[in-house]
C-alpha positions in Angstrom: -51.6 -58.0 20.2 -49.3 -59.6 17.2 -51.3 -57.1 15.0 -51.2 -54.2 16.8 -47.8 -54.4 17.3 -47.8 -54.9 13.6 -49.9 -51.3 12.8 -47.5 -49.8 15.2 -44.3 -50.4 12.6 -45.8 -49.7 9.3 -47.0 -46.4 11.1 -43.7 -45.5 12.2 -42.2 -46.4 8.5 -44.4 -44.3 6.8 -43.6 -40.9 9.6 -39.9 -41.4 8.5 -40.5 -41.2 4.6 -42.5 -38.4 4.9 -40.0 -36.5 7.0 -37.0 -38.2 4.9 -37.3 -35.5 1.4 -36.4 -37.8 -1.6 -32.1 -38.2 -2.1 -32.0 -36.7 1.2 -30.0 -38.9 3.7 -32.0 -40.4 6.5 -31.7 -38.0 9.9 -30.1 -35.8 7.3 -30.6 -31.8 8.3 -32.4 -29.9 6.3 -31.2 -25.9 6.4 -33.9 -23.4 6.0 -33.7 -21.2 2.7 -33.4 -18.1 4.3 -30.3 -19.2 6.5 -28.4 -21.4 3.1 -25.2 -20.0 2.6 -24.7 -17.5 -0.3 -28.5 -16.8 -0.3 -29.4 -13.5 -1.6 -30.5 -12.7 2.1 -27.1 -13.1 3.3 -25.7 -10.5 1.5 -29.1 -8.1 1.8 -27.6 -5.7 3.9 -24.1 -4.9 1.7 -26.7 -4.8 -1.7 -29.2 -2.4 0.3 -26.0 0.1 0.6 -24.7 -0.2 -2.7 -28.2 0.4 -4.2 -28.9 3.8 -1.6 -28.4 7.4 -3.7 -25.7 9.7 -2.5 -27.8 12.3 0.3 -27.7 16.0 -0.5 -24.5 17.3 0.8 -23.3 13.6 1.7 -19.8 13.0 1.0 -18.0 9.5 0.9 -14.2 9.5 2.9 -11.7 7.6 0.1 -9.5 7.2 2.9 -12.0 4.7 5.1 -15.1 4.0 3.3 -15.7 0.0 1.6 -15.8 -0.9 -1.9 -19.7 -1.1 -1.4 -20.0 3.0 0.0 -17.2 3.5 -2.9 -19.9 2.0 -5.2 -22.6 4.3 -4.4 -20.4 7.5 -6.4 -21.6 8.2 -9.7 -19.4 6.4 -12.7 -17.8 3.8 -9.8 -18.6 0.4 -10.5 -18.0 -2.9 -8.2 -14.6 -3.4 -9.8 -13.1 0.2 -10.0 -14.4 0.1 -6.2 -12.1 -2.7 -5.3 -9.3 -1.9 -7.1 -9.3 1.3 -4.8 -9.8 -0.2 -2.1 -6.9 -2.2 -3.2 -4.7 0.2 -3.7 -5.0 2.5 -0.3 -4.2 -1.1 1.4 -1.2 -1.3 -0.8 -0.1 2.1 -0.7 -1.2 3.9 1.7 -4.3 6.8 1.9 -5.0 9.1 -1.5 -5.1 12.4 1.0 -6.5 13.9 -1.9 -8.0 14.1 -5.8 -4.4 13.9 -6.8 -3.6 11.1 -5.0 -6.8 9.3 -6.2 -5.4 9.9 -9.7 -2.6 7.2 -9.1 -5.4 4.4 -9.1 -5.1 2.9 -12.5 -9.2 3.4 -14.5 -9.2 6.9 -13.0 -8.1 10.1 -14.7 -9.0 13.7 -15.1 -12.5 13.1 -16.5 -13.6 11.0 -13.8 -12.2 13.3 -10.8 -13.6 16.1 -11.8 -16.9 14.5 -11.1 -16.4 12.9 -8.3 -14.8 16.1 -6.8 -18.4 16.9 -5.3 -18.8 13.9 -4.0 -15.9 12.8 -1.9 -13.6 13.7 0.9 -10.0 12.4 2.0 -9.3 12.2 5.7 -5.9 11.6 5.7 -3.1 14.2 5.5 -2.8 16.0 2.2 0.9 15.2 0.0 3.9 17.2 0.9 3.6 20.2 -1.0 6.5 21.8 -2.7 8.6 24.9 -1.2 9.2 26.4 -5.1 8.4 26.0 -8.4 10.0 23.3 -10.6 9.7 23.5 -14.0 6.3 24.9 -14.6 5.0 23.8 -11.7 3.1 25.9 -9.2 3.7 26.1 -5.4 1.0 24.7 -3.8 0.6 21.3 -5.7 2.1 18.1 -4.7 5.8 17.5 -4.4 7.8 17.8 -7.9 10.1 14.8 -8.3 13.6 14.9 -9.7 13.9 12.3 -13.0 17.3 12.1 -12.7 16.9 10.9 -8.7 13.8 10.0 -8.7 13.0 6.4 -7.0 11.4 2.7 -8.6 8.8 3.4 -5.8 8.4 7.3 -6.2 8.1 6.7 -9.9 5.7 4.3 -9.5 3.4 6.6 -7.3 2.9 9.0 -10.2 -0.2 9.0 -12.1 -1.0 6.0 -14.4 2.6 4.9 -14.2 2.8 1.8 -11.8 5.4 -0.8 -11.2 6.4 -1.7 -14.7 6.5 2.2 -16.1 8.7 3.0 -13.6 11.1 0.2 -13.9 11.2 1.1 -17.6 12.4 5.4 -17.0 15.1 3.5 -14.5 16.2 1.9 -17.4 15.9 4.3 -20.1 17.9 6.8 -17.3 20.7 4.1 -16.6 21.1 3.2 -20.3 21.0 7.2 -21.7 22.0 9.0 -18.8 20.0 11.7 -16.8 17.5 13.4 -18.1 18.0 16.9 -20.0 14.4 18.0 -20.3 10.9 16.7 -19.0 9.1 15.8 -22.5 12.2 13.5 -22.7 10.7 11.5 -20.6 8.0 10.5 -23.5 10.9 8.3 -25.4 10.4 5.7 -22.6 9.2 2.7 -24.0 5.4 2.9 -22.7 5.0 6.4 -21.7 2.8 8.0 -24.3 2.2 12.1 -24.7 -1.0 11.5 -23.1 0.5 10.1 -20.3 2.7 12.1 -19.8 0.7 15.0 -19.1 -1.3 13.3 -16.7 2.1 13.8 -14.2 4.0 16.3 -16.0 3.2 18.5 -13.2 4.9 16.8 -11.0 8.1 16.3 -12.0 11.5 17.9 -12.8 14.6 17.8 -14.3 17.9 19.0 -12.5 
């Protein structure tokens, strides 16, 4: 009896180091790989999008879709996809190419191919009743420099928060603006920059 009683515990020892892995903790749980947090299979479903090709005719909303759809448009990487994303939560919807332009890492070259490719489901800018200074009814609404606000300034394209602070400044210390290529004096507003929003602004 003693040595079957005996068998019985060295029997039972040797069933709990085989189930026990080696540095595991004993009645530790032990996660299968498939269900481990951060595995690849976790996130199968979000890299199965990103990787799916654009459909003939298919058309991604910038007003809606997720940085992973945003991905799937030619030249738009993860990080440009975020940082639109970022900016429609911030702002407010695009409505349109020209709003898209505001997103800093996107200018003329890139919406021109992307024109194809998406589609804007909110409503469209306020459009302008005449022509300001070169600019043609029917694009968005011209701003006034000289009344122009920090947060209307900073809505223009490429210009952002610290741009616009800066023409606030250069107004308040010069006085209003007499012409629109004055504008290119302003510490950090280069030629080129300029005429990414020329258009859509005025002097009065």
């Amino acid at each position: 009896m003693l040595l079957l009683l005996l068998g019985l515990a060295l029997a039972g020892q040797g069933l709990r180091s085989w189930v026990n892995q080696p540095g595991q903790a004993p009645g530790g749980v032990q996660l299968l790989a498939g269900l481990t947090p951060g595995s690849p299979t976790a996130h199968r479903d979000s890299s199965l999008r990103q990787a799916q090709p654009l459909a003939p005719g298919e058309q991604i909303n910038l007003d809606s879709a997720a940085a992973e759809d945003i991905t799937r448009l030619p030249r738009i990487g993860p990080r440009l996809a975020k940082t639109i994303v970022a900016d429609r939560q911030e702002r407010g919807p695009f409505g349109g190419l020209p709003g898209l332009d505001r997103v800093p890492g996107v200018g003329p070259g890139l919406l021109k191919v992307l024109a194809p490719y998406v589609r804007f489901s909110a409503a469209a800018l306020p459009m302008a009743d005449s022509t300001f200074a070169g600019t043609p009814v029917g694009t968005p609404q011209a701003l006034n420099l000289n009344q122009a606000t920090l947060e209307e300034l900073d809505a223009l394209p490429g210009v952002g928060p610290a741009k616009a602070r800066a023409i606030l400044e250069y107004r308040s210390r010069h006085g209003p603006f007499g012409q629109v290529d004055q504008v290119a004096q302003v510490p950090g507003i280069s030629s080129s920059l300029l005429k990414r929003f020329r258009d859509r602004i005025y002097v009065q």
